[in-house]
C-alpha positions as CSV (number, residue, x, y, z in Angstrom):
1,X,-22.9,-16.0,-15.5
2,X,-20.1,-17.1,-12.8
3,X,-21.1,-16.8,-9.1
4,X,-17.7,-17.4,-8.5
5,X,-16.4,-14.5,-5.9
6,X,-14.4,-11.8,-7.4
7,X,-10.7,-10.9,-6.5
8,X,-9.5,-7.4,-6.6
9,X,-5.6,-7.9,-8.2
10,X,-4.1,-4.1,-7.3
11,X,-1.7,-3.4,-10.1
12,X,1.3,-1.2,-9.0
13,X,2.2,0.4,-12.5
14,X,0.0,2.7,-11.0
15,X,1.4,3.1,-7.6
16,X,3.3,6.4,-6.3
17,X,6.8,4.2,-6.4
18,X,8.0,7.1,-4.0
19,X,5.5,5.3,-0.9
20,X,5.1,1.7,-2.9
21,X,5.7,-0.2,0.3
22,X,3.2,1.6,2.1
23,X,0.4,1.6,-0.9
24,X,1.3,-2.1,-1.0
25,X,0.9,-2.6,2.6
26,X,-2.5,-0.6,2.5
27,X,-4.1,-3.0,-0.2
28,X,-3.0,-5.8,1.7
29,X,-4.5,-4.5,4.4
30,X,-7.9,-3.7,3.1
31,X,-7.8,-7.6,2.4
32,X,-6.1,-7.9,-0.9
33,X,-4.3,-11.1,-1.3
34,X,-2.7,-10.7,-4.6
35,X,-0.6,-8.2,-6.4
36,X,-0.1,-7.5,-9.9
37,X,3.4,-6.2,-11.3
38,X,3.3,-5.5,-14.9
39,X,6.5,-6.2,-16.4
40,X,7.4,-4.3,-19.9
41,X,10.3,-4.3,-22.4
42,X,9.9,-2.0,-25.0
43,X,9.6,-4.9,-27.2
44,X,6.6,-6.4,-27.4
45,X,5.3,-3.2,-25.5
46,X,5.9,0.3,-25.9
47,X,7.1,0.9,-23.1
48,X,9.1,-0.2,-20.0
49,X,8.3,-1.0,-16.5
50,X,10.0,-3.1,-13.4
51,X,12.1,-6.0,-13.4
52,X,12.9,-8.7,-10.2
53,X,14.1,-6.5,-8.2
54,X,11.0,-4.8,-7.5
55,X,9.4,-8.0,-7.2
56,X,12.5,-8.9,-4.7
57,X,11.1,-5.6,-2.7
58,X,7.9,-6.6,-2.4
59,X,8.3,-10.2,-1.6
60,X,8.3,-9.7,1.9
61,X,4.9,-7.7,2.0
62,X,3.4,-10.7,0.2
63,X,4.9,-13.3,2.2
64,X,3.7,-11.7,5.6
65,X,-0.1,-11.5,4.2
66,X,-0.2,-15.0,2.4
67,X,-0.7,-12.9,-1.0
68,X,0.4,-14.3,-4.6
69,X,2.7,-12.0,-6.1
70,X,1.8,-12.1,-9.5
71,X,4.2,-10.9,-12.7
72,X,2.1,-10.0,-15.8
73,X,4.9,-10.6,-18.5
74,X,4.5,-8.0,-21.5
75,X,7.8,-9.0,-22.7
76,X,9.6,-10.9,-26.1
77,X,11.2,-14.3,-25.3
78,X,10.2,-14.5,-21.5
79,X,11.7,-18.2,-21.0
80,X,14.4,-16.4,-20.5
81,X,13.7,-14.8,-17.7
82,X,11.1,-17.2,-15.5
83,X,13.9,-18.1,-12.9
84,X,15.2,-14.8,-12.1
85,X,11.3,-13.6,-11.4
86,X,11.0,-17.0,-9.8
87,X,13.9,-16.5,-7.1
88,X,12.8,-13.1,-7.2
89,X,9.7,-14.4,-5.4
90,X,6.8,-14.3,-8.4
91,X,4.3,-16.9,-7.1
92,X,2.3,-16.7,-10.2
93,X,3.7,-15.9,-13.9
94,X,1.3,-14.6,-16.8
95,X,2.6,-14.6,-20.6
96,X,1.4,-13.4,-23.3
97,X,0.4,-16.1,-26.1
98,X,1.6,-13.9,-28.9
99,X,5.1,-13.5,-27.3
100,X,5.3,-17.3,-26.9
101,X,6.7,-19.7,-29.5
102,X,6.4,-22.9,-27.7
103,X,3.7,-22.0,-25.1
104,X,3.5,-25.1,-23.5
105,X,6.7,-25.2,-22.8
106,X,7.0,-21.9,-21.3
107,X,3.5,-22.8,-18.9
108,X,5.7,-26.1,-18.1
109,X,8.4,-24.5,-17.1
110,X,6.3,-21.7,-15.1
111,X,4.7,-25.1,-13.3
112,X,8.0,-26.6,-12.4
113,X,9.0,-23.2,-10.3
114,X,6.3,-24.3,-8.6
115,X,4.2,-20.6,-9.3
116,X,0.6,-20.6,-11.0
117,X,1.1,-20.9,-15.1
118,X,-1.1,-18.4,-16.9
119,X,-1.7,-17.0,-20.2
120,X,-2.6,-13.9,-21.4
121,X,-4.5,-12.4,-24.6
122,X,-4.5,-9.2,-26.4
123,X,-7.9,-7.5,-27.4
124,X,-7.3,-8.4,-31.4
125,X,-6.4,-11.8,-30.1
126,X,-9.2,-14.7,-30.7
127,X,-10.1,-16.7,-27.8
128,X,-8.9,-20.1,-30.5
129,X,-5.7,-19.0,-29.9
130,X,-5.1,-20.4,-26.2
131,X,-8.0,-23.0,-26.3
132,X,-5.6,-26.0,-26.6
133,X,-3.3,-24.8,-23.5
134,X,-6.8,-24.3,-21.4
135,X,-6.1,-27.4,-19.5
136,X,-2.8,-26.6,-18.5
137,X,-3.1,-23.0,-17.1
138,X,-4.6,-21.6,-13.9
139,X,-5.4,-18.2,-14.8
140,X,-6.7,-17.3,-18.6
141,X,-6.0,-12.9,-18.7
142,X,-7.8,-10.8,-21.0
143,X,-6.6,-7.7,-21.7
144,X,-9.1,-5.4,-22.1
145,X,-6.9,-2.4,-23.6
146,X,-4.1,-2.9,-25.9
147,X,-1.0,-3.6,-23.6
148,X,1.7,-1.1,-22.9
149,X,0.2,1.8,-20.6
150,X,-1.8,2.4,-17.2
151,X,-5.1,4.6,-17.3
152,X,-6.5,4.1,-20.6
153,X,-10.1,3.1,-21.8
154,X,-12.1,0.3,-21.4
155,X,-12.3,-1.6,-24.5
156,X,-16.3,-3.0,-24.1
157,X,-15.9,-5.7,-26.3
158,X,-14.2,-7.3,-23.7
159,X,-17.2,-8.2,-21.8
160,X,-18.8,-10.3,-24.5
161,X,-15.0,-11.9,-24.7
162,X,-14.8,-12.7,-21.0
163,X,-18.6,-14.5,-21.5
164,X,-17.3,-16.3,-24.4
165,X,-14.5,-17.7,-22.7
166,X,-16.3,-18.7,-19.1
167,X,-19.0,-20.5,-21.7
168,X,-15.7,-22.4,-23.3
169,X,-13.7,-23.4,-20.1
170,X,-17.9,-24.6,-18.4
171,X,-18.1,-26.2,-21.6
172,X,-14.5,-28.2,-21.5
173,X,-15.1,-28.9,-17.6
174,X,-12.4,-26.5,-16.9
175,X,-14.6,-24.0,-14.5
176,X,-11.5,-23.8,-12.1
177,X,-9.6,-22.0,-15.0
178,X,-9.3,-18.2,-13.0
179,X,-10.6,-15.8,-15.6
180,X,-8.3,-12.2,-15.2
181,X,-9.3,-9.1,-16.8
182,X,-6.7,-6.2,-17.0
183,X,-7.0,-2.7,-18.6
184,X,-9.3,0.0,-17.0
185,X,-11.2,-2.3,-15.1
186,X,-13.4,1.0,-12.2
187,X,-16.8,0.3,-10.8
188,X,-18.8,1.4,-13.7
189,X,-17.8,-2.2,-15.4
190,X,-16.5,-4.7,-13.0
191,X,-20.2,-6.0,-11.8
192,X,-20.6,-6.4,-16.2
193,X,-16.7,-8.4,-16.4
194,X,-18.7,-10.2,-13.1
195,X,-21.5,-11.5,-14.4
196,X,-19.8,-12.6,-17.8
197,X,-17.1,-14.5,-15.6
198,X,-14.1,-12.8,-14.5
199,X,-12.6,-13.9,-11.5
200,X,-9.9,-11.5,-10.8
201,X,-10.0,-7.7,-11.8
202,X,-6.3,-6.2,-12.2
203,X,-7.2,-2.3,-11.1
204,X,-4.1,0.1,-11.7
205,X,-5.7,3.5,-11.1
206,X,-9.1,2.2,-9.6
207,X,-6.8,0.9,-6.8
208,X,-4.6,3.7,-6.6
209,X,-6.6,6.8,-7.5
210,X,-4.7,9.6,-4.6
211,X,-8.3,10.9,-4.6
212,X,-8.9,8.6,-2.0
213,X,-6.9,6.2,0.5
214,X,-6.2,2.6,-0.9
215,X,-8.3,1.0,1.1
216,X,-11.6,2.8,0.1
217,X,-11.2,2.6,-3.1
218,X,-10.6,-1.2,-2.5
219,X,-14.0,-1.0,-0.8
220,X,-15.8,0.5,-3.8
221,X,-14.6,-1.8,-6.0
222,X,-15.9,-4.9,-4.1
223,X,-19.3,-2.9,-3.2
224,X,-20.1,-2.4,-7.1
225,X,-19.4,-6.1,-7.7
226,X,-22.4,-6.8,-5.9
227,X,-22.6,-10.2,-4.6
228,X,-19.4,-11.2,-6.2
229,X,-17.2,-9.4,-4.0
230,X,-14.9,-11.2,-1.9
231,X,-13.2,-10.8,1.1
């Protein structure tokens, strides 16, 4: 079990894009210091998203809090495009270890822009297959539903994965390693994703349900973490 706090990473696939600026501006508010953009191809996802130029448009937002703008890269061959997310203003870069032919030279190159290296994994995906880049990554991301989409299910597996993996990186000496979980992370399982080890919950429609203002729903998710919430 980590006691390590837990940070709420607001994902803005599911943001109204018509007021992003101000949904933005409200997480970062509530106290949110980083912010996830999901980046898709319609590749190695089905489906597309946002490219730099988002990222460009949010930069300032970020800069002005101190938050890490994070790009979660669902996309084939995406050495190719580190620099332009990089002068874009990404301050962390997350690939996929099944997109990646040479990984560690893709999380080299992610270090040398001077942004926080991780790597992500698939639900199908073993945790064997990122155990020898471990060392060189800040943030391990599991994906908790199968990659592509905003607002689907919970896959519950994940929370014996996330367990397995903290147990590895304690094991290795690694404990500094963030754990991320992504994919319909809501209050009924982020204490569970907790306790097993996650560090930082990506929340899409947790975050921006219109139900309720930004900065509630912020609130609820750090309330049902328990003593794991952060500020």
């Amino acid at each position: 079990m980590s006691t390590r706090p837990v940070e709420i990473a607001p994902s803005i696939l599911s943001a109204d894009f018509l007021r992003l600026g101000a949904q933005v501006s409200d997480a970062l508010d509530a106290g949110v210091r980083r912010i996830h953009v999901d980046v898709m191809d319609g590749h190695f996802v089905p489906n597309l998203s946002m490219g730099p130029l988002v990222v460009a448009a949010l930069r300032p937002l970020a800069e002005r809090a101190g938050a890490v703008l994070e790009v979660h890269l669902m996309i084939a061959e995406p050495d190719r495009y580190l620099d332009a997310f990089s002068h874009a203003g990404a301050t962390a870069m997350t690939v996929h270890v099944e997109a990646c032919h040479q990984l560690h030279r893709t999380v080299d190159a992610i270090r040398h822009l001077a942004a926080q290296p991780g790597v992500a994994l698939n639900p199908a995906t073993p945790i064997a297959a990122v155990e020898e880049i471990l060392p060189d990554v800040d943030v391990a991301l599991v994906m908790s539903v199968d990659p592509g989409f905003g607002g689907q299910a919970f896959i519950p597996a994940t929370i014996g994965k996330v367990a397995r993996l903290r147990a590895e990186l304690v094991r290795r000496g690694l404990e500094q390693v963030e754990i991320e979980v992504d994919g319909g992370v809501d209050p009924e399982n982020i204490r569970a994703l907790a306790d097993a080890g996650m560090t930082i919950a990506v929340a899409g429609t947790s975050v921006f349900d219109p139900r309720a203002p930004v900065a509630e729903n912020v609130r609820v998710l750090r309330a049902a973490c328990g003593l794991h919430a952060s500020a």
